[in-house]
N, C-alpha and C positions, 0 to 999 in steps of 0.2 A: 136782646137785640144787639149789644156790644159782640158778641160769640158769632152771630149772625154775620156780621159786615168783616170779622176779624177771617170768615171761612172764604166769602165773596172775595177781600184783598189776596187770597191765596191762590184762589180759584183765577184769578189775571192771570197769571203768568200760565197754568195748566193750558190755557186757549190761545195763548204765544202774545198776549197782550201785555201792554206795561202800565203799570199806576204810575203815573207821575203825580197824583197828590190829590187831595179832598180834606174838604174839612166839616163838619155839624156846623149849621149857624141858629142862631139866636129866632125866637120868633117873630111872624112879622110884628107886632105885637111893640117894637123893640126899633122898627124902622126911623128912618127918617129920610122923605122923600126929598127929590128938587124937582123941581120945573122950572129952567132956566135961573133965575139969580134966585129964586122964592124954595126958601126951605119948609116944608111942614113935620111934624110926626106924624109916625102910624105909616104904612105901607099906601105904594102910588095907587093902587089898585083894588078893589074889593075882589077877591075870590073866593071859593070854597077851598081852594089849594092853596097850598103856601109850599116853597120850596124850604127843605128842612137842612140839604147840605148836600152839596158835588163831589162826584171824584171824576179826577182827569186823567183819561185812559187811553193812551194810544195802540191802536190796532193795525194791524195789516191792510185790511180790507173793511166795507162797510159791513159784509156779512159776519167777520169777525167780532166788529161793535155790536151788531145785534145781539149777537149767542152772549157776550158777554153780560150788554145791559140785562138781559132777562135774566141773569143769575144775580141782582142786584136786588138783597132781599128790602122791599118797598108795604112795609105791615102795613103802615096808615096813608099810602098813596098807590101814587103808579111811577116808572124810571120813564125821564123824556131824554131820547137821546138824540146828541145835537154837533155836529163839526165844529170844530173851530175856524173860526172867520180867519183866513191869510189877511195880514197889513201888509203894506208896502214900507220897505226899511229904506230910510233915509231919509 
């Protein structure tokens, strides 16, 4: 799986895309939620899915984020791909 994702980080740049960074996380397993001041363990949510770890890829175009995400080898899921939110600075 590690040979997997090491060919995928390669493959960015082939489709003029940039990794700006990703990293594996922990399972949810390992969480610890809030809701407003109240902390619990264990994940906010019950799913069948757990997100296992992101990478952050900037592309040209959205259809260039597609082609990419689908080269994002996903054994035990599926890739959600997702913009990043603009904030306003200042």
């Amino acid at each position: 799986m590690f040979a997997a994702h090491q060919r995928f980080a390669a493959q960015v740049g082939e489709y003029g895309g940039k990794l700006l960074g990703g990293k594996a996380i922990e399972p949810t397993a390992t969480a610890v939620s809030f809701r407003g001041e109240q902390a619990s363990d264990g994940p906010f949510v019950t799913t069948p899915l757990a997100v296992c770890g992101y990478y952050l890829i900037e592309a040209a175009d959205l259809d260039t984020a597609k082609a990419i995400a689908q080269l994002c080898p996903a054994k035990f899921g599926g890739v959600e791909l997702r913009p990043v939110r603009p904030t306003p600075v200042g």
